[in-house]
C-alpha positions in Angstrom: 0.0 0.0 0.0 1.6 3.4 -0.8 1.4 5.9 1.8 3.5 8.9 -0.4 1.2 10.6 -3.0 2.4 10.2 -6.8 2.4 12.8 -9.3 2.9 12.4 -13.2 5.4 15.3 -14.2 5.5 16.6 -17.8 8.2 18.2 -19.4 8.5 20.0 -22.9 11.3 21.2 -24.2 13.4 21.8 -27.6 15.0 19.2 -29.2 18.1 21.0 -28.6 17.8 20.4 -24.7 17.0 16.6 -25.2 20.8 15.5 -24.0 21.1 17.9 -21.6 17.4 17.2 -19.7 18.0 12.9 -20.2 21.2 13.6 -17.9 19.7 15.6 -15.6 16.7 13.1 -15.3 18.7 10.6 -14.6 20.4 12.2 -12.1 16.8 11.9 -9.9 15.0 9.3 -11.2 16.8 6.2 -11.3 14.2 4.2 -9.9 11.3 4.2 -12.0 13.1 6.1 -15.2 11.2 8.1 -17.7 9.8 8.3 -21.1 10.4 10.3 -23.9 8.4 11.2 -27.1 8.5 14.0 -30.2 5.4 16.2 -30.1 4.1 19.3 -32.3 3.5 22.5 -29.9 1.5 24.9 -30.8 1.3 28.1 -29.0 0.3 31.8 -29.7 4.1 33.3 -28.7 6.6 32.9 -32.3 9.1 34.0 -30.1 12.3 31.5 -31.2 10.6 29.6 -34.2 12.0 29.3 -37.4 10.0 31.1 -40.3 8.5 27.3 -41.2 7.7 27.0 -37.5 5.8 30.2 -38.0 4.1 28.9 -41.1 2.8 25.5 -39.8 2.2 26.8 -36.5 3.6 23.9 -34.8 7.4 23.6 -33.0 9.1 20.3 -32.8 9.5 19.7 -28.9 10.5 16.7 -27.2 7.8 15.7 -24.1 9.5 13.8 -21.2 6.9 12.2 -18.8 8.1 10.3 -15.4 5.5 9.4 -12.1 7.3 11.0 -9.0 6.7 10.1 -5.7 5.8 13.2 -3.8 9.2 13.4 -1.2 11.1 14.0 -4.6 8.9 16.3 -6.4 10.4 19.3 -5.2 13.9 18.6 -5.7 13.0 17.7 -9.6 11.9 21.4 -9.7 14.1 23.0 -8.0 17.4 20.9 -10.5 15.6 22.0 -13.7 15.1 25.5 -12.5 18.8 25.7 -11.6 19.9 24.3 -14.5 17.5 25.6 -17.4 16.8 28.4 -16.0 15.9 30.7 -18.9 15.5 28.0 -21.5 11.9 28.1 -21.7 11.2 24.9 -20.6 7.5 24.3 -19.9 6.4 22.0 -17.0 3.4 20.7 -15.5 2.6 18.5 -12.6 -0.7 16.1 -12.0 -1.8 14.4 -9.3 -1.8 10.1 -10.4 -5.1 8.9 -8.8 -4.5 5.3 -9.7 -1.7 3.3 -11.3 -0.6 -0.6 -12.2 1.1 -2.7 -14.2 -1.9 -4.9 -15.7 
């Protein structure tokens, strides 16, 4: 029975950063690891997109996804905003109400 709550972290960021976030992931989150997928954002801002980005309205990002226990939540937080501070990295944190291996 888990007594810690869980929490499914998402991360997107440019493909640039992919290296750089896998190392520092792995830095925290040996246990249960991570996963890792290409994904189309699409946002209002064409600040740092190429003129095709602008076009097709879509950036190529990378999307990182890992369940963290709650104890280790903060520190995740706290390494990428030391380290990619200013890198626009966006992040977003949900609360797991049930999960298995079936």
């Amino acid at each position: 029975m888990k007594h810690d709550k869980e929490y499914l972290v998402t991360i997107n960021v440019p493909p640039s950063l992919e290296e750089p976030l896998v190392d520092a992931l792995l830095t925290l989150e040996e246990e249960l690891g991570f996963s890792s997928f290409a994904v189309n954002a699409h946002h209002h801002e064409n600040k740092g997109l190429s003129l095709a980005e602008q076009v097709t309205g879509r950036q190529k990002q990378l999307r990182f996804q890992m369940y963290i226990d709650e104890n280790d939540l903060e520190a995740l937080v706290d390494k990428l905003k030391q380290e990619f501070s200013g890198s626009g990295i966006q992040y977003w944190v949900l609360p797991v109400l049930t999960s298995g291996v079936i």
